[in-house]
SERO-4910 file (N, C-alpha, C, O; in steps of 0.05 Angstrom, whole numbers):
BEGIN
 pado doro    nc1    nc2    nc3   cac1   cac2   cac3    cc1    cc2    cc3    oc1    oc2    oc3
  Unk    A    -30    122    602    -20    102    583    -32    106    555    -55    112    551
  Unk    A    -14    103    539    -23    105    505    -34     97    498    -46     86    517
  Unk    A    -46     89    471    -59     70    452    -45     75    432    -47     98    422
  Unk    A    -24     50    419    -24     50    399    -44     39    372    -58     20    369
  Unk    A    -38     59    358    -63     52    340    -49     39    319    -29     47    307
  Unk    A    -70     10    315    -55     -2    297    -65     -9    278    -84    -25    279
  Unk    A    -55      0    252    -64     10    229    -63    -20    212    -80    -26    195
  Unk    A    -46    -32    218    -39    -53    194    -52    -79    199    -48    -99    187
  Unk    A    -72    -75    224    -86    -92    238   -115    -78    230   -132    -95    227
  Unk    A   -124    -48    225   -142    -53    221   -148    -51    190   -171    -58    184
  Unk    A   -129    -42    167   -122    -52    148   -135    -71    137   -153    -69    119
  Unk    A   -122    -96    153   -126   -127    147   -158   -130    142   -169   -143    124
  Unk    A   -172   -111    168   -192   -125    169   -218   -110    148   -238   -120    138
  Unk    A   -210    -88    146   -218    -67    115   -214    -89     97   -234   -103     95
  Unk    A   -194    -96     85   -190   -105     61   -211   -141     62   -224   -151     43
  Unk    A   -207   -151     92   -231   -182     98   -261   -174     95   -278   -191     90
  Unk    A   -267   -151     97   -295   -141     95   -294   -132     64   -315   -141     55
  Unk    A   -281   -118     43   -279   -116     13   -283   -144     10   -307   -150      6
  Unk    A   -266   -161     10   -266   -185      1   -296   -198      1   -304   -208    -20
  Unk    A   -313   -198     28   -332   -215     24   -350   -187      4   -369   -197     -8
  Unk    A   -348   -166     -1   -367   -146    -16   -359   -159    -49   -374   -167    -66
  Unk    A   -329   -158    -50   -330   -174    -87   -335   -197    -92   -340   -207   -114
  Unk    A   -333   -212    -64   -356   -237    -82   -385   -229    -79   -396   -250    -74
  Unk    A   -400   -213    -78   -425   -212    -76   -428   -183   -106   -445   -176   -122
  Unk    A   -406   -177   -100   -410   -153   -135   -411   -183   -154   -432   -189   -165
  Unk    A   -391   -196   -156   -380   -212   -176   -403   -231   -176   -393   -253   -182
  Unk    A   -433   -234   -170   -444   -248   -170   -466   -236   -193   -484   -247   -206
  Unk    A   -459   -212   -190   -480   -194   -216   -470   -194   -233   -483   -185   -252
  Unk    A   -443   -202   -239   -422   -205   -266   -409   -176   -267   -403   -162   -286
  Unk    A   -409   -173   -245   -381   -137   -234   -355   -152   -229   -356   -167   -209
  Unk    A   -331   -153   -243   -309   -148   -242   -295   -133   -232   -276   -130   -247
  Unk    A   -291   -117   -205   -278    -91   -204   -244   -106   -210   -237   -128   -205
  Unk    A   -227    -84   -223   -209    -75   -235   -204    -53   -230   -217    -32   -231
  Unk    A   -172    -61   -219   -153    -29   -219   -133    -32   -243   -122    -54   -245
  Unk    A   -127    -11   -262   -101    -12   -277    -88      9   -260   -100     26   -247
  Unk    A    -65      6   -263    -42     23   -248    -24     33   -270    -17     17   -287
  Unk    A    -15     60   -272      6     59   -296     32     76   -280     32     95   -264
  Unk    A     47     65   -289     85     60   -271     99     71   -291    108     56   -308
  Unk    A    105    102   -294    134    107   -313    156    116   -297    160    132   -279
  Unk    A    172     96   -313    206    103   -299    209     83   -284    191     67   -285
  Unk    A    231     77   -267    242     54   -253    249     62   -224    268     52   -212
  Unk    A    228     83   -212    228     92   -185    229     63   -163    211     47   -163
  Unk    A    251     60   -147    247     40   -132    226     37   -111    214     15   -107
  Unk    A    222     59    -98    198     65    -82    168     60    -88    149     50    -76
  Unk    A    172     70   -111    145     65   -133    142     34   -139    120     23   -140
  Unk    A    171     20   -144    163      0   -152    140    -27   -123    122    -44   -125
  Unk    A    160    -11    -99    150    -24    -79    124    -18    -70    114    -33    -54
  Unk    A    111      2    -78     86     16    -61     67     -4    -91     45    -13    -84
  Unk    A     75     -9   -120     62    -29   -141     58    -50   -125     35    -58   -121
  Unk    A     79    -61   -114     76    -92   -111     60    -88    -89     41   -103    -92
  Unk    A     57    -75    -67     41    -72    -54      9    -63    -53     -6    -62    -33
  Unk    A      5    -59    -78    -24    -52    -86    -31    -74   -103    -56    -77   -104
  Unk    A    -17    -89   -115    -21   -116   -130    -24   -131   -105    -45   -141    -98
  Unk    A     -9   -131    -97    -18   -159    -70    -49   -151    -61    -71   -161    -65
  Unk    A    -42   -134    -52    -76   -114    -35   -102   -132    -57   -120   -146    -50
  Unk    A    -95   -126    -80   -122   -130    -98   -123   -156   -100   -146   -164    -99
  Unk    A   -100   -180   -105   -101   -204   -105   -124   -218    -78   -141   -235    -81
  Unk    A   -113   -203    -51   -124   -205    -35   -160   -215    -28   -174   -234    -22
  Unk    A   -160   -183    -37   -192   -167    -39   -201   -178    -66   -224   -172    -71
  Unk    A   -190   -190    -82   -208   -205   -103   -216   -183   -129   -239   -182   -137
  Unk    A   -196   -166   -139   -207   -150   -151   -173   -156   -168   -150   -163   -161
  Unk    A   -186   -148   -192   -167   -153   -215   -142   -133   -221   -139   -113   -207
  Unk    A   -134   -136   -230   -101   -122   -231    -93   -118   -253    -97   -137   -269
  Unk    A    -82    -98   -262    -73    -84   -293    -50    -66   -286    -51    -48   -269
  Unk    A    -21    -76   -306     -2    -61   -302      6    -50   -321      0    -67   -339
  Unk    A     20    -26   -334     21     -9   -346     50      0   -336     50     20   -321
  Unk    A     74    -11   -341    106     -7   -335    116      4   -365    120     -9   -386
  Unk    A    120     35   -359    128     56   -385    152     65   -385    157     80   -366
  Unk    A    165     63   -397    202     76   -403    193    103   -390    171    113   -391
  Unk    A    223    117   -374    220    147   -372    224    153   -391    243    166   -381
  Unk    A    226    157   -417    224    174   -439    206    178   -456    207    194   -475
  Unk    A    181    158   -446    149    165   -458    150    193   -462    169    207   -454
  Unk    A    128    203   -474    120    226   -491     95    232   -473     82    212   -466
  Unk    A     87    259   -463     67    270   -459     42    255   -475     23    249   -461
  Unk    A     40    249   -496     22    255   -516     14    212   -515     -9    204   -518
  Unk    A     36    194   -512     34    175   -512     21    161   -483     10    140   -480
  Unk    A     28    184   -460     20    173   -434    -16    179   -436    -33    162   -429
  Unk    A    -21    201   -444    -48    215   -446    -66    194   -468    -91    194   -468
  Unk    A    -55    181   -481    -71    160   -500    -81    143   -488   -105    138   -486
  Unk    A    -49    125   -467    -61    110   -453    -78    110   -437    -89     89   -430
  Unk    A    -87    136   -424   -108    140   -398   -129    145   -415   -153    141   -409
  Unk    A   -121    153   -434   -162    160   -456   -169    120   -462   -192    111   -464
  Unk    A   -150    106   -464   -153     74   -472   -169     71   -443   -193     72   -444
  Unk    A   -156     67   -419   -166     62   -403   -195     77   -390   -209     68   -372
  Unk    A   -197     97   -401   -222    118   -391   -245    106   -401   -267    109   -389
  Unk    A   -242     90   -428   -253     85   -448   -260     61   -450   -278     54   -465
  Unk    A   -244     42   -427   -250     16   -424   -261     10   -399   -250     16   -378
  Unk    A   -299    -10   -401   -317     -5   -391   -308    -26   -366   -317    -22   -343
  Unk    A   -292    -49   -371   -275    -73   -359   -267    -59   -333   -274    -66   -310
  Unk    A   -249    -32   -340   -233    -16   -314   -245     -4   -303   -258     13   -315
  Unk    A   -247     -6   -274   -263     18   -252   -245     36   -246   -253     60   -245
  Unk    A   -218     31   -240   -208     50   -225   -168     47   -241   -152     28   -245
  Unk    A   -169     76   -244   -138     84   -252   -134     96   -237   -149    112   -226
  Unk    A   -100     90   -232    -81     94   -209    -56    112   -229    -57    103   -252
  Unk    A    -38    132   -227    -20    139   -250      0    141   -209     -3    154   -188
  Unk    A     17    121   -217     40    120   -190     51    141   -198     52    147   -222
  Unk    A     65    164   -173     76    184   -172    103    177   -161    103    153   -154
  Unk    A    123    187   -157    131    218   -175    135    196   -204    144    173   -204
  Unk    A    125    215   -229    133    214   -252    152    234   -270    152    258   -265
  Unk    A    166    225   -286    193    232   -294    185    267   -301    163    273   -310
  Unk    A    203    285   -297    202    313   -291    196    325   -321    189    348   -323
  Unk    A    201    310   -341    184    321   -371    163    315   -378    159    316   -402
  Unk    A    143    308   -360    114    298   -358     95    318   -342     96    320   -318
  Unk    A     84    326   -352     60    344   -335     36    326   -317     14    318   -326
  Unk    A     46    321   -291     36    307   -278      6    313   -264     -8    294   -258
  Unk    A     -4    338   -260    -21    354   -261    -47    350   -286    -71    348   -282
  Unk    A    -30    352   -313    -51    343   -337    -55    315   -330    -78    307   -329
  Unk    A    -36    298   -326    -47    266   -329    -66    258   -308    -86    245   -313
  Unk    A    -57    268   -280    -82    264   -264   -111    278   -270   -133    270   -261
  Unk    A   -107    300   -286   -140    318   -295   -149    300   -311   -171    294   -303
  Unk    A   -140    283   -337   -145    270   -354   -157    242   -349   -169    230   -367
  Unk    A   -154    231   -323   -164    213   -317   -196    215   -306   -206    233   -292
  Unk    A   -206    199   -313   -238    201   -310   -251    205   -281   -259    187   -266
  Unk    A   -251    223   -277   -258    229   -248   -279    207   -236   -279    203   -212
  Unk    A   -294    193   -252   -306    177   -237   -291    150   -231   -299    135   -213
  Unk    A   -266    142   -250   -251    130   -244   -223    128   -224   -210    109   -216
  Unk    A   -223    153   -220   -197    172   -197   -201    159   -175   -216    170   -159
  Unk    A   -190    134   -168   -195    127   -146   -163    131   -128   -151    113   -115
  Unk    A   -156    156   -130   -135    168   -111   -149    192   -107   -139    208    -90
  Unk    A   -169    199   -118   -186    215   -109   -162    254   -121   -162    275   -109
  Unk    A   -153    249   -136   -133    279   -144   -149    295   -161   -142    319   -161
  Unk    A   -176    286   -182   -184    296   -197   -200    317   -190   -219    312   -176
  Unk    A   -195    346   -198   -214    368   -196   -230    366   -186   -230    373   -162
  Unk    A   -255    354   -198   -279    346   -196   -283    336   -168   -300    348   -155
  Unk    A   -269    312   -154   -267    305   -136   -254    321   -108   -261    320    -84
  Unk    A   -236    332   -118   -231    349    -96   -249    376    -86   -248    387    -64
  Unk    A   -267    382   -109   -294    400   -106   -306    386    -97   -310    393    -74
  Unk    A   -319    361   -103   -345    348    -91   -336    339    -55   -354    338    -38
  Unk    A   -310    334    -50   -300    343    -25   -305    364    -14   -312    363     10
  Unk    A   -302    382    -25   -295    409     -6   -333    426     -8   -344    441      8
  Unk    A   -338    417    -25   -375    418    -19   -392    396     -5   -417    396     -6
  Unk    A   -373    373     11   -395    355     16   -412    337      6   -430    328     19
  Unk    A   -404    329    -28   -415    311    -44   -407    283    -38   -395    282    -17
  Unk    A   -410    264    -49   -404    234    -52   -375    240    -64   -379    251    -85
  Unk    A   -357    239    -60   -333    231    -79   -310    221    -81   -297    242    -75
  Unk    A   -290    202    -85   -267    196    -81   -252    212    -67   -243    232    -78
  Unk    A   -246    208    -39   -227    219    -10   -204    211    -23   -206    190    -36
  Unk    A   -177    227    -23   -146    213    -24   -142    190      2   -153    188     24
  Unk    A   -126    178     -9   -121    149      3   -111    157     26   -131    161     39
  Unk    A    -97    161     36    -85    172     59    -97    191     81    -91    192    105
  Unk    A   -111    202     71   -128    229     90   -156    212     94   -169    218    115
  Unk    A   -169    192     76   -198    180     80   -177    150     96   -192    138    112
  Unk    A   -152    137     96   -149    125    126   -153    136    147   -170    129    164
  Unk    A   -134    161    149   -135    182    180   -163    181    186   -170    179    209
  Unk    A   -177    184    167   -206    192    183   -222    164    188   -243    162    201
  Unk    A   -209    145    175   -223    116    182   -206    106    211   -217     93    229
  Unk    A   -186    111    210   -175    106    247   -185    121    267   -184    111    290
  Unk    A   -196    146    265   -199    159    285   -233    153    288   -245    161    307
  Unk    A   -249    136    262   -275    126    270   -275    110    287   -288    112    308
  Unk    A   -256     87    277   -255     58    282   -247     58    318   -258     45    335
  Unk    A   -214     88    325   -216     75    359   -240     95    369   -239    100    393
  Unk    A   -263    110    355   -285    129    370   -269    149    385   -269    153    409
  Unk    A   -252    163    365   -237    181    383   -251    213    369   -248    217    345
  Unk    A   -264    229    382   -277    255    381   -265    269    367   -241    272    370
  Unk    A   -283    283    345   -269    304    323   -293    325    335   -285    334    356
  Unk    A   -308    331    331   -336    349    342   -320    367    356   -312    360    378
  Unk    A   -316    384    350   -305    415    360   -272    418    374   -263    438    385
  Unk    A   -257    388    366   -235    385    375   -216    404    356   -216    406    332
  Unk    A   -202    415    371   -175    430    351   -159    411    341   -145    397    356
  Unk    A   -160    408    314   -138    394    296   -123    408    286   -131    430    276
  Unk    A    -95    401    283    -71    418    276    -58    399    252    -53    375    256
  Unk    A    -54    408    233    -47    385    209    -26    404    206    -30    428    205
  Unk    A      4    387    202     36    402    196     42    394    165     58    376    163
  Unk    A     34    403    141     42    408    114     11    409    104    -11    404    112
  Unk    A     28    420     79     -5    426     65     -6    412     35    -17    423     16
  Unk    A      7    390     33     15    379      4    -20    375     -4    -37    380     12
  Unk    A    -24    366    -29    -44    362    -46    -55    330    -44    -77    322    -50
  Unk    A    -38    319    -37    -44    291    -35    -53    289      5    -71    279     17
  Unk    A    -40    298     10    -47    298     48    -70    318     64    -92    315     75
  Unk    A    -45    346     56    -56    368     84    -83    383     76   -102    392     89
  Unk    A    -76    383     45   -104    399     39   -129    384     42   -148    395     53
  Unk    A   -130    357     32   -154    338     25   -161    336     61   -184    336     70
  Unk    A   -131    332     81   -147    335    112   -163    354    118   -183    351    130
  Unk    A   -155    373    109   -162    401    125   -197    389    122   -203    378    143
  Unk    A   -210    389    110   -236    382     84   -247    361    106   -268    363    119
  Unk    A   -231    345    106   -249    314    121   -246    326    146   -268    324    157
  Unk    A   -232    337    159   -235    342    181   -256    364    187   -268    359    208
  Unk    A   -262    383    177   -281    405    169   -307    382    173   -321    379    194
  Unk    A   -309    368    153   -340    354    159   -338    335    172   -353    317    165
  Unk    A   -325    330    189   -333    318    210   -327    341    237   -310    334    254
  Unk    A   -341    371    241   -338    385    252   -318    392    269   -326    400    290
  Unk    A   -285    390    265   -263    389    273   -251    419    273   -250    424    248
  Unk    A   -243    441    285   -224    465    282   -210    456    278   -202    435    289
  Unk    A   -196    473    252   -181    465    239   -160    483    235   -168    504    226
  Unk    A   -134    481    238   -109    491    237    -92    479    215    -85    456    221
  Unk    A    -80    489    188    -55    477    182    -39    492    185    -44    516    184
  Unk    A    -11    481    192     17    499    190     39    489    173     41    465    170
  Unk    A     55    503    163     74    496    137    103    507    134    109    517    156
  Unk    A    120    508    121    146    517    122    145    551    129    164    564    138
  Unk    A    116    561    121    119    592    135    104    598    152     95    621    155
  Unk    A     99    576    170     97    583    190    104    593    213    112    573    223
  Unk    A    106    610    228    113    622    262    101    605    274     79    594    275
  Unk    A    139    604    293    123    598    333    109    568    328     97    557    347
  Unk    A    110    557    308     97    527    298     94    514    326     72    504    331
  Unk    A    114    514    347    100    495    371     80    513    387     69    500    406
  Unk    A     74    530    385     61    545    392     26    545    385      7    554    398
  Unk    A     26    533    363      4    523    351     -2    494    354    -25    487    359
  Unk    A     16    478    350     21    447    361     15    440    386      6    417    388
  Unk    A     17    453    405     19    451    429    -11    451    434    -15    436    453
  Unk    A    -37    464    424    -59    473    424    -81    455    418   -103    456    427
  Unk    A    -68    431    395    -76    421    380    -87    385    404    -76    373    422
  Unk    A   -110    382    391   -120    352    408   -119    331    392   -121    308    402
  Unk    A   -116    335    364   -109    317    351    -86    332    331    -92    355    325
  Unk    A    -60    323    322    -42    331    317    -33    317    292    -24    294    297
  Unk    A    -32    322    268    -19    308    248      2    314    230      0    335    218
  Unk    A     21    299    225     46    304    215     46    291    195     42    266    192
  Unk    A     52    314    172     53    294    139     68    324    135     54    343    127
  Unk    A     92    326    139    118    342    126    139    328    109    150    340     91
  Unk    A    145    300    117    163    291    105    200    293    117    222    286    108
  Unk    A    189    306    139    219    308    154    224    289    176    209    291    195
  Unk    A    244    271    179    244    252    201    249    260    220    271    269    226
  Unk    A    224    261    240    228    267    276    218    293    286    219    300    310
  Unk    A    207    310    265    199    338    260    188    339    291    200    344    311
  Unk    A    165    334    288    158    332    321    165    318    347    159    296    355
  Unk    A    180    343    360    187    336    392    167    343    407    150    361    403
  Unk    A    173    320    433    157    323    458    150    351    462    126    355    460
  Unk    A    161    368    466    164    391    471    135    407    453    128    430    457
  Unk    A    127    393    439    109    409    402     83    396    415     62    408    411
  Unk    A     83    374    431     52    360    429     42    360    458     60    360    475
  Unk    A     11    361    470      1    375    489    -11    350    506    -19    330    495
  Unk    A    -10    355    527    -12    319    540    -36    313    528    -50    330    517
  Unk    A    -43    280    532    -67    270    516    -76    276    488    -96    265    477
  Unk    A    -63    290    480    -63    293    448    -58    267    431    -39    250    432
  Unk    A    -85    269    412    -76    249    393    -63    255    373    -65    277    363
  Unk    A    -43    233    362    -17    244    353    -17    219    325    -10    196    327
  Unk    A    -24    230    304    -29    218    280      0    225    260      7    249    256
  Unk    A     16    198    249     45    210    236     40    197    214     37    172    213
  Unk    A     39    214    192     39    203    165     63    206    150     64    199    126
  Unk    A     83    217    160    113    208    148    118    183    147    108    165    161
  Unk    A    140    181    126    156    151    122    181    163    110    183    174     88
  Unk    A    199    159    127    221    175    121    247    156    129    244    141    149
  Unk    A    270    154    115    290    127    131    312    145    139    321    163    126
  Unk    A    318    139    158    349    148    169    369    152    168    373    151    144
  Unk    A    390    156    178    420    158    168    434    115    168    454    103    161
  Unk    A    409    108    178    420     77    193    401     55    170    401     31    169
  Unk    A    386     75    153    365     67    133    335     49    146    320     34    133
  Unk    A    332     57    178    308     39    185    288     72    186    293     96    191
  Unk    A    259     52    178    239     74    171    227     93    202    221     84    224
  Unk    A    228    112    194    217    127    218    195    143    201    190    136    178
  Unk    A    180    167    214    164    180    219    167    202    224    190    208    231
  Unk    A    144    229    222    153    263    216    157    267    247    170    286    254
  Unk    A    143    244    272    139    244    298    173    232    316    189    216    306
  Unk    A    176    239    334    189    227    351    179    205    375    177    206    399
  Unk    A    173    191    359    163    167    364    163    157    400    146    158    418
  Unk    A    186    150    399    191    135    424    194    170    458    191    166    482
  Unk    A    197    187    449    186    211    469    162    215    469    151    219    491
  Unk    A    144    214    445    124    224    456     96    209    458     73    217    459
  Unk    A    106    178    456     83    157    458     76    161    485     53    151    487
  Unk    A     81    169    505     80    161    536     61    189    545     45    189    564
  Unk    A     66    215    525     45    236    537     22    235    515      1    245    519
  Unk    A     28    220    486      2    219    475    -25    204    490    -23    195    513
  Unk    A    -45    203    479    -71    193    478    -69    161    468    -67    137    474
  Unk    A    -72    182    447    -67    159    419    -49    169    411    -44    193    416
  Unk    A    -26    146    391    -11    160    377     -7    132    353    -12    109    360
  Unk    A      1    138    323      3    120    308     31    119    307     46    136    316
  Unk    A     41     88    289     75     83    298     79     85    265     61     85    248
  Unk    A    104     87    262    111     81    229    139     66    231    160     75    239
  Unk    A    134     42    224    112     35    200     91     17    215     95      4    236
  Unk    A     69     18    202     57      2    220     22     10    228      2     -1    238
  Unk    A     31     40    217      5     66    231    -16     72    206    -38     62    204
  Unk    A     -5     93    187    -17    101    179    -11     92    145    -25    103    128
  Unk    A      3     79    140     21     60    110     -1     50    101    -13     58     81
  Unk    A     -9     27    120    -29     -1    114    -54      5    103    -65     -6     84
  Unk    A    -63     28    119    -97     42    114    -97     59     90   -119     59     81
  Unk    A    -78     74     76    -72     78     48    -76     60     29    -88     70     10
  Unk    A    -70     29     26    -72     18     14   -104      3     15   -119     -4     -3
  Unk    A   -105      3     34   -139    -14     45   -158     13     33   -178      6     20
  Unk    A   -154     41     37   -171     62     27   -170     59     -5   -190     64    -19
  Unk    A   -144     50    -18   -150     54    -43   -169     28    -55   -183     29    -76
  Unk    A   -165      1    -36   -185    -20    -49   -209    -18    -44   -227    -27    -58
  Unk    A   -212     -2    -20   -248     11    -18   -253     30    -41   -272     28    -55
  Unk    A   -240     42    -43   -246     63    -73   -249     48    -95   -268     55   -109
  Unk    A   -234     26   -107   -241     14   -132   -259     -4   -120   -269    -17   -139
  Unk    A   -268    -11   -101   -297    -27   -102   -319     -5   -103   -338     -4   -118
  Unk    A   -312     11    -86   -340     37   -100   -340     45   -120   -360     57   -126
  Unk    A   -324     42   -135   -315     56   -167   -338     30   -179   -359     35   -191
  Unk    A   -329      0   -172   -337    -14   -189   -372    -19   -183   -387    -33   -197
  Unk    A   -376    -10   -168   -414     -7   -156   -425     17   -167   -449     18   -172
  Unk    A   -401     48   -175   -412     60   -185   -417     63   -218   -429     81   -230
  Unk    A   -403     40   -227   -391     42   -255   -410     15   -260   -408      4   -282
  Unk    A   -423      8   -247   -445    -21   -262   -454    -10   -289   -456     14   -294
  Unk    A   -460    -27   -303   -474    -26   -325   -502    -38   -324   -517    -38   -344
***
């Protein structure tokens, strides 16, 4: 029998434990503050805002929005993040992605103050990762590794198989999984024989972005089965890179979408601007 792992349940309880931490910052006269800056009128984007605004209302930490025409200027977006770099009030900047395709999205995340990067994309941070330093984890890959603390499920010499290698997911996994002594496998669009490697794998994670990518057939009994897709259908209800309903019954563990691995994204990024705002005291 499975375990579903349920993310938006332990979420909740991430963000009830922040909460009692900012009233006890806010008692030294710490404010933590996130500004977020939003260009273009991405609907997706708009929803994953309102969803990080609620989060902070929540957790007691302040809120800054920054809603920019797609036709901003390189040169006008980069001002605003030197304003905010610059302002001692803000712990943590957010720049929502995808941003409009005449914007160098790459420079604007470098430009943000790495000690303020609380999506964790900045150089700096993705080195102090991959050496083992203190540093802002991406939101998404520091949940995965907060669920697999939380049900005490074994990484110590387990083969992990992670399916894409994007910059925001597969790479920053590969890293957390490494230090917490995990073999480590990624596979990607050039990969061979892909179930062949899947199949091997004891913990298994899917962040391709294709709905249903993994069949029963790809995952190895008792495997835990971690899906970080969010993908909608021909019928528009949200699914997952996993085939959900086949292969809950030979997983271990397996996470559901929506429901899995969404919630702990958002709870990882309000733990980051409370560390931002403990590391940013004056």
């Amino acid at each position: 029998m499975s375990v579903i792992i349920d993310g938006k349940e332990l979420a909740k309880k991430i963000r009830e434990d922040l909460a009692k931490e900012v009233v006890e910052i806010k008692k030294n006269g710490i404010n933590p503050k996130l500004a977020v800056i939003m260009v273009g009128d991405d609907k997706a984007s708009k929803v994953y805002v309102k969803n990080k605004s609620k989060a902070c209302e929540e957790v007691g930490i302040e809120y800054e929005e920054y809603l920019l025409k797609d036709n901003i200027e390189m040169e006008e977006l980069l001002k605003i993040i030197d304003k905010l770099n610059n302002d001692k009030t803000v712990h943590g900047i957010l720049l929502q992605s995808p941003i409009p395709k005449h914007l160098n999205i790459k420079e604007a995340f470098n430009r943000i103050d790495y000690k303020k990067d609380v999506d964790g994309f900045h150089p700096i941070n993705v080195g102090k990762l991959t050496i083992g330093e203190d540093a802002f984890i991406s939101c998404t890959p520091f949940g995965v590794i907060k669920m697999l603390e939380h049900y005490n499920i074994p990484t110590e010499g387990k083969n992990a198989v992670i399916i894409g290698r994007s910059n925001i997911v597969g790479k920053p996994l590969i890293q957390c999984l490494l230090n917490k002594n995990a073999t480590v496998t990624i596979c990607h669009s050039k990969t061979k024989n892909i179930e062949e490697i899947t199949k091997k794998a004891d913990i298994l994670i899917a962040a391709i972005g294709v709905p249903k990518f993994v069949k029963e057939n790809m995952v190895k009994e008792g495997a835990v089965v971690i899906d970080v897709g969010i993908n909608r259908n021909e019928e528009g209800k949200l699914v997952g890179d996993t085939d959900f309903d086949n292969i809950k019954d030979k997983a271990s563990y397996i996470t559901p979408v929506p429901g899995g691995v969404g919630p702990m994204t958002i709870a990882m990024l309000m733990n980051n601007v409370v560390k931002a705002s403990k590391n940013l005291k004056r």
